[in-house]
PDB file as gemmi writes it, atoms N, CA and C in Angstrom:
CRYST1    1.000    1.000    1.000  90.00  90.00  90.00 P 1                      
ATOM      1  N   UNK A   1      26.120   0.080-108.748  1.00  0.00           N  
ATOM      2  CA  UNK A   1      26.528   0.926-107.641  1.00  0.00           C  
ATOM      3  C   UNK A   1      27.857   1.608-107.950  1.00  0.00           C  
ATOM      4  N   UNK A   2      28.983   1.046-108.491  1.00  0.00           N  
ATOM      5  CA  UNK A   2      29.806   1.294-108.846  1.00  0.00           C  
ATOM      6  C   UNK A   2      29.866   2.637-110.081  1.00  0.00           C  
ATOM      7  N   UNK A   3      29.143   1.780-110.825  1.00  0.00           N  
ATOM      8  CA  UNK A   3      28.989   3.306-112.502  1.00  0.00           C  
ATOM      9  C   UNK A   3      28.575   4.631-111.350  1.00  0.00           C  
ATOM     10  N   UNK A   4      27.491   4.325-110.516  1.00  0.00           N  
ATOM     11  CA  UNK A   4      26.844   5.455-109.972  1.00  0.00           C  
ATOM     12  C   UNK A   4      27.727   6.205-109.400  1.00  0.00           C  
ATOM     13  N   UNK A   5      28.839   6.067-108.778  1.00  0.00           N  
ATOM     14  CA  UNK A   5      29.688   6.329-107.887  1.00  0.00           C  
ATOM     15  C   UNK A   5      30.538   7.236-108.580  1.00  0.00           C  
ATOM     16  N   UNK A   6      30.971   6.532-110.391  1.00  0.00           N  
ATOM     17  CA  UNK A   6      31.744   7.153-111.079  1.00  0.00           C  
ATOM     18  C   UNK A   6      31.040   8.035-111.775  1.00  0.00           C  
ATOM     19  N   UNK A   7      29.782   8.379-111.746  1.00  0.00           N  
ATOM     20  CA  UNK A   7      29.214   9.081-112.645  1.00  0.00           C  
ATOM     21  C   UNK A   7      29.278  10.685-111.693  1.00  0.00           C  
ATOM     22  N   UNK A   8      29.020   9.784-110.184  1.00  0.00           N  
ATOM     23  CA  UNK A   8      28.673  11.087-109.488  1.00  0.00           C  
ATOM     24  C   UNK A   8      30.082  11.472-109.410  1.00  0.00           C  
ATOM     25  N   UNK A   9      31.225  11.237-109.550  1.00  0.00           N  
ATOM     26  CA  UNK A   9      32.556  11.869-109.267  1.00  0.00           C  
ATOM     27  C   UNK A   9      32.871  12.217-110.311  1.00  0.00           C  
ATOM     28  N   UNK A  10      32.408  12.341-111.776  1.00  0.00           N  
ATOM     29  CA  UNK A  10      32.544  12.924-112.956  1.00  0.00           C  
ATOM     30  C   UNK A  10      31.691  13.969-113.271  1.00  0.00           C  
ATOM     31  N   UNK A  11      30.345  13.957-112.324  1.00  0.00           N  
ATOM     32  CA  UNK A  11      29.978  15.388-112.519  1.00  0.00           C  
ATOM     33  C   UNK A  11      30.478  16.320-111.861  1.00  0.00           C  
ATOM     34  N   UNK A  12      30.871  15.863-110.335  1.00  0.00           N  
ATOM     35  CA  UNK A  12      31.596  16.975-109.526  1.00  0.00           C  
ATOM     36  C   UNK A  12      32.759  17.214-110.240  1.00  0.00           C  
ATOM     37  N   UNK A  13      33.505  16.654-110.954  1.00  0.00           N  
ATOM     38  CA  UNK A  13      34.763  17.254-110.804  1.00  0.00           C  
ATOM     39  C   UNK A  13      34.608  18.142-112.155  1.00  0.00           C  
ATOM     40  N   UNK A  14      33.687  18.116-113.280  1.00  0.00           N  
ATOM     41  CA  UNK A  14      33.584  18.667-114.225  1.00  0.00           C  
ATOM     42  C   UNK A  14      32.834  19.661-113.872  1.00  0.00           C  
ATOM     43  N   UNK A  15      31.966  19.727-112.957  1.00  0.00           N  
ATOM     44  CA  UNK A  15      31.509  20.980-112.433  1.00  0.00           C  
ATOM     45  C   UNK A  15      32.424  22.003-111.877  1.00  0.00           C  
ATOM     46  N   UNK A  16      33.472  21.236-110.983  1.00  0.00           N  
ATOM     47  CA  UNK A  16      34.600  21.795-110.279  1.00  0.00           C  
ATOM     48  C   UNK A  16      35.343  22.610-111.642  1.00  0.00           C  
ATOM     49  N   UNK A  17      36.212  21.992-112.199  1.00  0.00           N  
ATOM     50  CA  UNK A  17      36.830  22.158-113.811  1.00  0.00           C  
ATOM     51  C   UNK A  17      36.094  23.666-114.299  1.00  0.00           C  
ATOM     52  N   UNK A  18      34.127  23.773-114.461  1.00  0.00           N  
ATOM     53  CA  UNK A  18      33.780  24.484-115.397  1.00  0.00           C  
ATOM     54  C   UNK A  18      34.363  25.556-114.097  1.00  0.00           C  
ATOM     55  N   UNK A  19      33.680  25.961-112.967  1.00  0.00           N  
ATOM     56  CA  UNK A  19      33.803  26.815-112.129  1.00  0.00           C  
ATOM     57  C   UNK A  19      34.933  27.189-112.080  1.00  0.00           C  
ATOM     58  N   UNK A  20      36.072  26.076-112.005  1.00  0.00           N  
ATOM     59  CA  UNK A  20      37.350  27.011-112.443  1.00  0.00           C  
ATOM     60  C   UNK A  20      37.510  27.459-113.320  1.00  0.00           C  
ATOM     61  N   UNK A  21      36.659  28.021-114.604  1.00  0.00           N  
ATOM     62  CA  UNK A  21      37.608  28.075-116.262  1.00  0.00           C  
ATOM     63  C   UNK A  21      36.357  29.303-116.131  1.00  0.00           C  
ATOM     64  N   UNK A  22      35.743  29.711-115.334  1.00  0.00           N  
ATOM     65  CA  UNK A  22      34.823  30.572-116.324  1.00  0.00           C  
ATOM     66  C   UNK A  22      35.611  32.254-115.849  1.00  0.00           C  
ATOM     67  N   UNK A  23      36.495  31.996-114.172  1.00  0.00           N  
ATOM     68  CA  UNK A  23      37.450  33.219-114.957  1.00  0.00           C  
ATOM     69  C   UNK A  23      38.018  33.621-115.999  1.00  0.00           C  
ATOM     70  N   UNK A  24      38.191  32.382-116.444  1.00  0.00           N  
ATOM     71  CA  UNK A  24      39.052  32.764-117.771  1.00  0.00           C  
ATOM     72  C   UNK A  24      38.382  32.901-118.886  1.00  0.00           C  
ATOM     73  N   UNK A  25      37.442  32.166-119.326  1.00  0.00           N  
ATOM     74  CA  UNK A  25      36.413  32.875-119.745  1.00  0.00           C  
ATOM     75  C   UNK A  25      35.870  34.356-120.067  1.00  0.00           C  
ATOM     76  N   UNK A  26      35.759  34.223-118.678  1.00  0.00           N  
ATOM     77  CA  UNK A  26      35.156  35.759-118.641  1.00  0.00           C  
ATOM     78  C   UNK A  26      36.249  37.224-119.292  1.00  0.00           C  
ATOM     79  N   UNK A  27      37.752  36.597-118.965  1.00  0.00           N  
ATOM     80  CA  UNK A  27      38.463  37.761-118.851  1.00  0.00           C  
ATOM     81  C   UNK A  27      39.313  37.599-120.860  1.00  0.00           C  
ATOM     82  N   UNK A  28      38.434  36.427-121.311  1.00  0.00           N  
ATOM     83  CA  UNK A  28      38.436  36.270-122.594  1.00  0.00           C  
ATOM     84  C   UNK A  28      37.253  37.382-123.522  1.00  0.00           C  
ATOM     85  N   UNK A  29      36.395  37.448-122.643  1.00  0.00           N  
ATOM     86  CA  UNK A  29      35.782  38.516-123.328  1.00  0.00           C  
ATOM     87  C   UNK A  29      35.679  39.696-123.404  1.00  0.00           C  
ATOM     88  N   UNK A  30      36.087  40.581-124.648  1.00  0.00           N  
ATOM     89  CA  UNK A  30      35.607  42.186-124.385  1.00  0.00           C  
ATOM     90  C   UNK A  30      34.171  42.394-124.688  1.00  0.00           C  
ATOM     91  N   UNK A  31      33.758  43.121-123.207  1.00  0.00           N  
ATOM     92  CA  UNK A  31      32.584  43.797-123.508  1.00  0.00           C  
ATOM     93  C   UNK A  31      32.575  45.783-123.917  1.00  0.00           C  
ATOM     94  N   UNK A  32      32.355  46.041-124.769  1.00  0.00           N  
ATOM     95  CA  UNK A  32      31.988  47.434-125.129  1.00  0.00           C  
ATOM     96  C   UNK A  32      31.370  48.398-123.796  1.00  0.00           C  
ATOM     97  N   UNK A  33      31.629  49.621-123.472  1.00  0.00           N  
ATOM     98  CA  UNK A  33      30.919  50.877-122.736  1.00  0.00           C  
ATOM     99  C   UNK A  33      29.696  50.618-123.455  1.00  0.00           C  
ATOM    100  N   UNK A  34      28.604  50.829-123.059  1.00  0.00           N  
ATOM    101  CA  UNK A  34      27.485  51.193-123.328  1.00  0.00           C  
ATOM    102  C   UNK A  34      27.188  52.653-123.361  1.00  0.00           C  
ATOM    103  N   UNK A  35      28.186  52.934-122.590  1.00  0.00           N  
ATOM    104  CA  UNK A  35      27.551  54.295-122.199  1.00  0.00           C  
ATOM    105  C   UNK A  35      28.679  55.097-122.736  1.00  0.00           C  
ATOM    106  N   UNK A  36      29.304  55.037-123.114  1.00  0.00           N  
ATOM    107  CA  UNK A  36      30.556  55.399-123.992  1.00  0.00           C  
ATOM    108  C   UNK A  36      31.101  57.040-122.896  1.00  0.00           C  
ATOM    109  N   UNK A  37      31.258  56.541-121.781  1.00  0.00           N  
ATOM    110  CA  UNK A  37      31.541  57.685-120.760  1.00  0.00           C  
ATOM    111  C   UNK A  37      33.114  57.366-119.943  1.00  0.00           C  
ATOM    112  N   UNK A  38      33.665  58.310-119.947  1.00  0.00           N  
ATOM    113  CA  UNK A  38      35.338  58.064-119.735  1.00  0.00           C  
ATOM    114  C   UNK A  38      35.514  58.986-118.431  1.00  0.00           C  
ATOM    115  N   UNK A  39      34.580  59.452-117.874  1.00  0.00           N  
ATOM    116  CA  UNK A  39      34.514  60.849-117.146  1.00  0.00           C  
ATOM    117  C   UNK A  39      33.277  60.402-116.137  1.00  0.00           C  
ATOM    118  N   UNK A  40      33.771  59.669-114.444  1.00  0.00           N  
ATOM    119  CA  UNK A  40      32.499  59.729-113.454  1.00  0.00           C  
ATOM    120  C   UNK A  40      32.028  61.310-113.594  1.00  0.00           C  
ATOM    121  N   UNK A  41      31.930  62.407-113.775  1.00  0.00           N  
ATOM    122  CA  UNK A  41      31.177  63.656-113.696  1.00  0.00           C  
ATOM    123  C   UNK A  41      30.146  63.163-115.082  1.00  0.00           C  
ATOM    124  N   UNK A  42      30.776  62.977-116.470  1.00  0.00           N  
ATOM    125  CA  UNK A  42      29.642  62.897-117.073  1.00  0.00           C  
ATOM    126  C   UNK A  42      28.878  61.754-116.960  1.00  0.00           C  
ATOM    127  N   UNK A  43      28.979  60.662-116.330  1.00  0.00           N  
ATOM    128  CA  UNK A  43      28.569  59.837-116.254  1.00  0.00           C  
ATOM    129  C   UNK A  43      27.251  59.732-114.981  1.00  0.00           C  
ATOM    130  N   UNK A  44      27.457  60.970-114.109  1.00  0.00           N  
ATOM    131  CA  UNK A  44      26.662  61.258-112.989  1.00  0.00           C  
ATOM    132  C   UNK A  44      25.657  62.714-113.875  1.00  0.00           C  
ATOM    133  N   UNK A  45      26.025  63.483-115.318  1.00  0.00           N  
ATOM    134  CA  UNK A  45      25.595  64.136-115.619  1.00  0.00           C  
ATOM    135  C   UNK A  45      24.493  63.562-116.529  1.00  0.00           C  
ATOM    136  N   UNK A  46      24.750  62.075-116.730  1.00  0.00           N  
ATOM    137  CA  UNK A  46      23.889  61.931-117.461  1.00  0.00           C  
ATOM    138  C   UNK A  46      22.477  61.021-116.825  1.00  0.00           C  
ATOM    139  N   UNK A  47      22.747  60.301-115.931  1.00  0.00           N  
ATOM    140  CA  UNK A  47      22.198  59.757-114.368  1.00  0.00           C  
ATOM    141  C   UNK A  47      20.740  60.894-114.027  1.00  0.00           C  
ATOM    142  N   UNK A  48      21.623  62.157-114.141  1.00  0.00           N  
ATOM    143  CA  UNK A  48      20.761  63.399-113.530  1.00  0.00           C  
ATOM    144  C   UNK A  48      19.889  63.851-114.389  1.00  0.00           C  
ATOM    145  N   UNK A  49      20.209  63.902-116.083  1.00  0.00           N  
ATOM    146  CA  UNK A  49      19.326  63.899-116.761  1.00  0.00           C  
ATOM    147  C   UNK A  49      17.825  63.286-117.630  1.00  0.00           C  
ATOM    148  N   UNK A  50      18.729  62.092-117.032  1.00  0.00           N  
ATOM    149  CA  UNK A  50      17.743  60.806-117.227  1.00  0.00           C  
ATOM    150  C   UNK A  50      16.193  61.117-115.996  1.00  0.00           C  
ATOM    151  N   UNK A  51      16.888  61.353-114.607  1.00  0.00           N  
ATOM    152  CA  UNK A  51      16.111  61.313-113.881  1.00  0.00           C  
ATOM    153  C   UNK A  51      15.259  62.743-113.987  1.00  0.00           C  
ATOM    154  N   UNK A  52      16.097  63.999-114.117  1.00  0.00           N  
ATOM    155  CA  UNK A  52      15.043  65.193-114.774  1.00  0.00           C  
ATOM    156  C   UNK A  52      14.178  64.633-115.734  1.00  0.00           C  
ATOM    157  N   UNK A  53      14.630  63.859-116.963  1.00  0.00           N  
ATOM    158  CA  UNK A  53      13.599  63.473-117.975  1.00  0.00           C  
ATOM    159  C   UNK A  53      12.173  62.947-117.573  1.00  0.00           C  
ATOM    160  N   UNK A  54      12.679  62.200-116.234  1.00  0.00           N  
ATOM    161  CA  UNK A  54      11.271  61.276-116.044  1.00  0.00           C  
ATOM    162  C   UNK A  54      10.501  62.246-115.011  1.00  0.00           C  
ATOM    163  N   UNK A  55      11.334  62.978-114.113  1.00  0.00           N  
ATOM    164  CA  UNK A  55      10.310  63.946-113.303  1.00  0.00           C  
ATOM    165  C   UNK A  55       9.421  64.980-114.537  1.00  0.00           C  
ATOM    166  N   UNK A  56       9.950  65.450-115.431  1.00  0.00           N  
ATOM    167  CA  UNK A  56       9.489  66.434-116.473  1.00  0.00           C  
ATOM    168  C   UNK A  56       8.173  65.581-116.785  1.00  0.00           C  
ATOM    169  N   UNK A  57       8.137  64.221-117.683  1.00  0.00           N  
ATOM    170  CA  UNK A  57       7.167  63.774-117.955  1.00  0.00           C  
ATOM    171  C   UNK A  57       6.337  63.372-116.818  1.00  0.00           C  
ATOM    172  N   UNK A  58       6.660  63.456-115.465  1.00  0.00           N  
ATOM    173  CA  UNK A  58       5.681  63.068-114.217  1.00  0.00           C  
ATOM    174  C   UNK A  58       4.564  64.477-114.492  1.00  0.00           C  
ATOM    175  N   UNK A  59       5.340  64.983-114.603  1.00  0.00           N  
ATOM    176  CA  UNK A  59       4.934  66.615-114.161  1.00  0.00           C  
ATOM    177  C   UNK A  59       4.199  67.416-114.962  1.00  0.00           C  
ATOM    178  N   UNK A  60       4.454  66.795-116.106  1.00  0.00           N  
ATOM    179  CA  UNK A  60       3.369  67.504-117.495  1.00  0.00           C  
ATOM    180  C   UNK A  60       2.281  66.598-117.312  1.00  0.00           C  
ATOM    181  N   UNK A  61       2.463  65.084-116.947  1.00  0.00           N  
ATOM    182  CA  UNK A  61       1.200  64.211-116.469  1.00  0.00           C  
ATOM    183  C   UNK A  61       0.077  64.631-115.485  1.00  0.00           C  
ATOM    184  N   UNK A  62       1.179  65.088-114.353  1.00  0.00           N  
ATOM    185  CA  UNK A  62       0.368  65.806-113.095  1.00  0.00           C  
ATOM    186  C   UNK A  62      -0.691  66.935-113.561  1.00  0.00           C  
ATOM    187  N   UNK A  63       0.141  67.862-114.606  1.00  0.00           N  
ATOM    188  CA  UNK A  63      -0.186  68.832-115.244  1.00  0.00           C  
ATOM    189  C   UNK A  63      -1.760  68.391-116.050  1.00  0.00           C  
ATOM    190  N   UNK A  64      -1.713  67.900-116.744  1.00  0.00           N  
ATOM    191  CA  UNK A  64      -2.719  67.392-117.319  1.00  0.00           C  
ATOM    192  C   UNK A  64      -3.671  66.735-116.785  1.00  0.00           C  
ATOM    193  N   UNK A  65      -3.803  65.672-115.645  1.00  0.00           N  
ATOM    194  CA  UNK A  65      -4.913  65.413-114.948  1.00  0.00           C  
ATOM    195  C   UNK A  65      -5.459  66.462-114.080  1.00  0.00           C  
ATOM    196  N   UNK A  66      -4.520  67.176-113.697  1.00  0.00           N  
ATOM    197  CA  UNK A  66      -4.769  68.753-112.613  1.00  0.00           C  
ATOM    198  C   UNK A  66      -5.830  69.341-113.674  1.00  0.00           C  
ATOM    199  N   UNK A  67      -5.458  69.566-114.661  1.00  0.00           N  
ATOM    200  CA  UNK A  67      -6.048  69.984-115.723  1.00  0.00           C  
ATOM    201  C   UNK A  67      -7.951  69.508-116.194  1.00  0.00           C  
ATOM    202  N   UNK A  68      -7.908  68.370-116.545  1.00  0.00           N  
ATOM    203  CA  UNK A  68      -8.886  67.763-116.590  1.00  0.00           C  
ATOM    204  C   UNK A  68      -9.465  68.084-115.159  1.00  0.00           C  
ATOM    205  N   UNK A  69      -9.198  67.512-114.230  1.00  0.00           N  
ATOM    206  CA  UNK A  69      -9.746  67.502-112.970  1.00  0.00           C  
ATOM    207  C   UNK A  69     -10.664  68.614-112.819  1.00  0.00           C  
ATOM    208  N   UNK A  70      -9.959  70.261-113.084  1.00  0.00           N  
ATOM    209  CA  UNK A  70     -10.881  71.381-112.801  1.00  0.00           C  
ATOM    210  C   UNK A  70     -11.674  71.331-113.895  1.00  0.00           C  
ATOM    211  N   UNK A  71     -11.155  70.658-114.971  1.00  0.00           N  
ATOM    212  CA  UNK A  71     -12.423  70.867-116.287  1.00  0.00           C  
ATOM    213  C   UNK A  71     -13.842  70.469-115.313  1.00  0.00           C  
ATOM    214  N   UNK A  72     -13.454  68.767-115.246  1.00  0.00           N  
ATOM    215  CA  UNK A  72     -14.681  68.111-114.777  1.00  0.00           C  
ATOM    216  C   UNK A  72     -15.634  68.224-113.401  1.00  0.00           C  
ATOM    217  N   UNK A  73     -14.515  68.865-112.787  1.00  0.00           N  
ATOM    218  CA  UNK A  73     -15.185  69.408-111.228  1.00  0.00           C  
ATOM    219  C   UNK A  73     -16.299  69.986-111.319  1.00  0.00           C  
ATOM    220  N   UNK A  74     -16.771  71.079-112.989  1.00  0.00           N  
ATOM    221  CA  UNK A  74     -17.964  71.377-113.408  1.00  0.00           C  
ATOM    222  C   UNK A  74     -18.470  72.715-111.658  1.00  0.00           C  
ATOM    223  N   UNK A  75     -17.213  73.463-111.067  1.00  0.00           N  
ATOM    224  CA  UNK A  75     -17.605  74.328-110.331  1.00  0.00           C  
ATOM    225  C   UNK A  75     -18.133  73.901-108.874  1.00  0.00           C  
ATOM    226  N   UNK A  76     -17.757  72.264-108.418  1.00  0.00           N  
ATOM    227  CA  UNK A  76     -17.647  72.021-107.509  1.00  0.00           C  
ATOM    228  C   UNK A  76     -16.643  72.460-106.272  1.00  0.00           C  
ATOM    229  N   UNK A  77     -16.881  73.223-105.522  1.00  0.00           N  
ATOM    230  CA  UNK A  77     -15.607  74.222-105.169  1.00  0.00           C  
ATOM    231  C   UNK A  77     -14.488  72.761-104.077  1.00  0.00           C  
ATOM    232  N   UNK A  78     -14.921  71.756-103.203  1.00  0.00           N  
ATOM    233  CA  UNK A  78     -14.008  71.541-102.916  1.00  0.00           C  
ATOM    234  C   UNK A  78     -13.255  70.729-103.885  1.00  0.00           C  
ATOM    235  N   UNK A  79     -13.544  70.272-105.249  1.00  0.00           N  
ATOM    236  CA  UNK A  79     -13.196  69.367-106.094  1.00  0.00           C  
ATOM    237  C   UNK A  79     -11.724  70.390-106.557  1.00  0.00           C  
ATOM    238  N   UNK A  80     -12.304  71.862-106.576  1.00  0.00           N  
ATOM    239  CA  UNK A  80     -11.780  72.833-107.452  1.00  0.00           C  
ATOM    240  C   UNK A  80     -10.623  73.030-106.949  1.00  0.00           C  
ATOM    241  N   UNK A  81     -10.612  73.058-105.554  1.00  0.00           N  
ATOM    242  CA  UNK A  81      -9.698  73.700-104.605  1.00  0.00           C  
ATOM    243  C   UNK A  81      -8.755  72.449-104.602  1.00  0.00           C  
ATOM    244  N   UNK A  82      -9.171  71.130-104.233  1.00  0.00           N  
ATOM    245  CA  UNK A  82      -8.305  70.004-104.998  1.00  0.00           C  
ATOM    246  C   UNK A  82      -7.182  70.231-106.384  1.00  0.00           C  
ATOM    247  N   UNK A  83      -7.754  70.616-107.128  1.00  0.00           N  
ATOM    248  CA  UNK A  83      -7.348  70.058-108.248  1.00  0.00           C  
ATOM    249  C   UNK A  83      -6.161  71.624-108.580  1.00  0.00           C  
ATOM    250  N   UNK A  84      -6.331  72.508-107.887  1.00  0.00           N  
ATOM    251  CA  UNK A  84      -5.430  74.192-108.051  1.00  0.00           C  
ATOM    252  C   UNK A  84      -4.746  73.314-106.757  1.00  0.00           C  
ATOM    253  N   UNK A  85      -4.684  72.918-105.876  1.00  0.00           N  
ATOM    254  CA  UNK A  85      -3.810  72.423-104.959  1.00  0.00           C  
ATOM    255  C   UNK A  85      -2.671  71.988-105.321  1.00  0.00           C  
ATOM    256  N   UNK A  86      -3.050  70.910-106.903  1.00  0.00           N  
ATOM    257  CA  UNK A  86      -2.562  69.701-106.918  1.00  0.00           C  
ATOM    258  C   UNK A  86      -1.460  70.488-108.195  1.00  0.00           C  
ATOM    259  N   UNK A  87      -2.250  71.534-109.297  1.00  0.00           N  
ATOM    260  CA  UNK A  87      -1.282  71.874-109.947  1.00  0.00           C  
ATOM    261  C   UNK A  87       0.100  73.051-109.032  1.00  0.00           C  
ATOM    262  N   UNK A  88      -0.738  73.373-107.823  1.00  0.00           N  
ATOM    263  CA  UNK A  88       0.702  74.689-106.814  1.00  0.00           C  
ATOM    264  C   UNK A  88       1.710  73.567-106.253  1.00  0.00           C  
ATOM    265  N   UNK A  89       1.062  72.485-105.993  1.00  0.00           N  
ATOM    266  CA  UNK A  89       2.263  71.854-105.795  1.00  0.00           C  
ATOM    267  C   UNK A  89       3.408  71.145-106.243  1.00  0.00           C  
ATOM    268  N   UNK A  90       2.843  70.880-107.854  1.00  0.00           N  
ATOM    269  CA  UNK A  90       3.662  70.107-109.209  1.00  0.00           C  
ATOM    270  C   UNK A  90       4.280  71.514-109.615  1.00  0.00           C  
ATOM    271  N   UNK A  91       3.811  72.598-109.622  1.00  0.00           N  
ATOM    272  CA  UNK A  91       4.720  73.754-109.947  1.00  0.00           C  
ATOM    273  C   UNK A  91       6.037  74.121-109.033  1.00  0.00           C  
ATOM    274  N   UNK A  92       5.427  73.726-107.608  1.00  0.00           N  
ATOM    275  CA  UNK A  92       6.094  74.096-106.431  1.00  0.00           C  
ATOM    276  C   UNK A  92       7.835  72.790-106.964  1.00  0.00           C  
ATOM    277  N   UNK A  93       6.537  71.850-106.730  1.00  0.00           N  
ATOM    278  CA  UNK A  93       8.225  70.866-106.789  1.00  0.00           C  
ATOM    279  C   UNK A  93       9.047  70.814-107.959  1.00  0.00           C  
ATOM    280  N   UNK A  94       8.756  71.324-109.151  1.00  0.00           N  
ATOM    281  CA  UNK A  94       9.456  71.825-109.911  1.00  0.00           C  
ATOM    282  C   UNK A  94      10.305  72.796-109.991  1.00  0.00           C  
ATOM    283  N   UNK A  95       9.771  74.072-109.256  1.00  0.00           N  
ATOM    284  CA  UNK A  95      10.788  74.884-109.065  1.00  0.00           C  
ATOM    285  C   UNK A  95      12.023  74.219-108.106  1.00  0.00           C  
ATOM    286  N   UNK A  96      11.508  73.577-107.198  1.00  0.00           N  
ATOM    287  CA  UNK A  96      12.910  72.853-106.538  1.00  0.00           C  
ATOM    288  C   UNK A  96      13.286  71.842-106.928  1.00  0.00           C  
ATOM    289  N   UNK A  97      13.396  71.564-108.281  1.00  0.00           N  
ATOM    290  CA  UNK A  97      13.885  70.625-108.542  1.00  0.00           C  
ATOM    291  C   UNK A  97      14.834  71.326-109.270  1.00  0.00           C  
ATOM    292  N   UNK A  98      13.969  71.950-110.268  1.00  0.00           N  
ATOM    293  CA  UNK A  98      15.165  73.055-111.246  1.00  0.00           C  
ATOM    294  C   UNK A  98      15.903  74.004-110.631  1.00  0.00           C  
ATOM    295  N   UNK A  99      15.690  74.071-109.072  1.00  0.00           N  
ATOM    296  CA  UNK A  99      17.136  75.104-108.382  1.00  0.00           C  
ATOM    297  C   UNK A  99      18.250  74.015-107.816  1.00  0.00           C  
ATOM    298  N   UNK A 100      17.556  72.940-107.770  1.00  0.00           N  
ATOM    299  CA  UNK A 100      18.579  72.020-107.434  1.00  0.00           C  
ATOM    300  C   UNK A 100      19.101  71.196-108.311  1.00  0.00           C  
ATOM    301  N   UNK A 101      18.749  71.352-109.867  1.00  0.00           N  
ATOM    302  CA  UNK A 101      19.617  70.831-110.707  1.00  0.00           C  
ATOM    303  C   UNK A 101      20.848  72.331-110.692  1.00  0.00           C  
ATOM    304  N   UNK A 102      20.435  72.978-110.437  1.00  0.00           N  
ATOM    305  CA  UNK A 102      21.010  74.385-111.559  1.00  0.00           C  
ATOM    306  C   UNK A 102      22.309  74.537-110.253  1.00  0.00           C  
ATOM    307  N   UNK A 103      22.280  73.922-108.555  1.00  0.00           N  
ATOM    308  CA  UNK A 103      23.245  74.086-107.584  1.00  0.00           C  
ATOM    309  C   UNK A 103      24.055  72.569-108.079  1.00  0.00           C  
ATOM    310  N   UNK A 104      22.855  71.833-108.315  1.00  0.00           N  
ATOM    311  CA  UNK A 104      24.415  70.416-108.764  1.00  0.00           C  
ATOM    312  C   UNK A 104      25.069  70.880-109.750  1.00  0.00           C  
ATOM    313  N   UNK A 105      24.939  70.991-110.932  1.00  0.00           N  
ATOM    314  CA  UNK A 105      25.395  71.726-111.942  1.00  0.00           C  
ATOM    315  C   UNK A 105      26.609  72.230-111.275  1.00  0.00           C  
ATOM    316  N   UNK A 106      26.168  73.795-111.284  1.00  0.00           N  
ATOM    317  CA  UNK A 106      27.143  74.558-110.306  1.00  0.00           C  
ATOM    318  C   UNK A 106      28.505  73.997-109.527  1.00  0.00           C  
ATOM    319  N   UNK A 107      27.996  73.096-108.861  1.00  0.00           N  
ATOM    320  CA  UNK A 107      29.172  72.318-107.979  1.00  0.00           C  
ATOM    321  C   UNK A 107      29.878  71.548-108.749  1.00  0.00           C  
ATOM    322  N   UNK A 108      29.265  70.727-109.403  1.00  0.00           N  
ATOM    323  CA  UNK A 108      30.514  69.675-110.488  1.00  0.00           C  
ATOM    324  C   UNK A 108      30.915  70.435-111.476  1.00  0.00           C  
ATOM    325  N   UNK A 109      30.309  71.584-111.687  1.00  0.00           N  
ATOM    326  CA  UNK A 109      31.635  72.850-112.554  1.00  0.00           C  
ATOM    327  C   UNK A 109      32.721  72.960-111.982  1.00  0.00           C  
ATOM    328  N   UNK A 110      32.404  73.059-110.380  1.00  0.00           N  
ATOM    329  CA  UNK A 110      33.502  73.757-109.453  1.00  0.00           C  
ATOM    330  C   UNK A 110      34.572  72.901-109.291  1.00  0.00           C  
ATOM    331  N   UNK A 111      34.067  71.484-109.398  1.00  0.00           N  
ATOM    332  CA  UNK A 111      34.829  70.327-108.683  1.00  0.00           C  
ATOM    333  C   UNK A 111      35.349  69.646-110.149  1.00  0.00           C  
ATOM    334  N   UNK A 112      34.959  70.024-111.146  1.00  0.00           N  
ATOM    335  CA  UNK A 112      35.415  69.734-112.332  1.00  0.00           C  
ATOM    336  C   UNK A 112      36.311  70.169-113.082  1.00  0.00           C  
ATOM    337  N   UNK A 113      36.688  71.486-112.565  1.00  0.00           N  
ATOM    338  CA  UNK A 113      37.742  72.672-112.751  1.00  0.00           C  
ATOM    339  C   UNK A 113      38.728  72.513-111.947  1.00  0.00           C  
ATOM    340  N   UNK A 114      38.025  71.866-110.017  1.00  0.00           N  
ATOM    341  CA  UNK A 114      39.299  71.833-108.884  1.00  0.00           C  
ATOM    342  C   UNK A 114      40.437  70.752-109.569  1.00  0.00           C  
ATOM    343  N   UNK A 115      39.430  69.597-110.307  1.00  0.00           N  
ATOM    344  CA  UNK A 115      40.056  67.946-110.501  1.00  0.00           C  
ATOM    345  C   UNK A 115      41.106  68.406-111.664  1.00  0.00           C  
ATOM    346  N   UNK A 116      40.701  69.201-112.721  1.00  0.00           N  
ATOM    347  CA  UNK A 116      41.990  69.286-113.969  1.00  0.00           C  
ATOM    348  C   UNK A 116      42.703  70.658-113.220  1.00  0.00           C  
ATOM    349  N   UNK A 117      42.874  71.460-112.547  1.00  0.00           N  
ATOM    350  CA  UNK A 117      43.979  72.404-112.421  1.00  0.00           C  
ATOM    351  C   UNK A 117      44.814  71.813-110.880  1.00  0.00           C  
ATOM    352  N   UNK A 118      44.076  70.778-110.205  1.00  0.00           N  
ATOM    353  CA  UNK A 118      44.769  70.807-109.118  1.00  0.00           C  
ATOM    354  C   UNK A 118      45.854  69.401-109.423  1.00  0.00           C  
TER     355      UNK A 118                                                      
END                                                                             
């Protein structure tokens, strides 16, 4: 009963001990940028491109089953009217996507110019 007693007050307090030391620890280690970005604008410029990247490949996807789709519709007109629907609207949201990269853009020029002259 006794060992048990001391065993259990030697794990708490060495638990206590690690929990205190792993600040220090931690502030023992350098970790590297990954992203090697010194600048929140480029760091939101690159955020934005990442996410254009993956709408682009949504969109050539869309593109391509739209595609197939009227192949195989084989002149079924509501299949047809489906599938021209589906590419006006992957065109559609593209164009607003690319006017609304081209106004963010725009603005963190503006605000990127206000931040170094002001």
């Amino acid at each position: 009963m006794f060992f048990a007693q001391r065993l259990k007050k030697f794990i708490y307090l060495s638990g206590l001990g690690l929990i205190l030391l792993i600040p220090q620890i931690a502030l023992a280690v350098k970790l590297q940028d990954p992203l090697n970005v010194s600048d929140p604008y480029e760091l939101v410029a690159r955020v934005i491109q990442a996410i254009l990247g993956i709408v682009g490949t949504l969109a050539l996807l869309n593109f391509i089953i739209a595609g197939f789709g009227m192949i195989y519709s084989r002149g079924n007109p509501t299949s047809l009217q489906k599938y021209k629907d589906n590419l006006y609207w992957t065109t559609l949201g593209l164009v607003i996507i690319f006017i609304a990269y081209a106004l963010i853009s725009y603005l963190l020029g503006i605000l990127s110019a206000v931040s170094t002259t002001g």
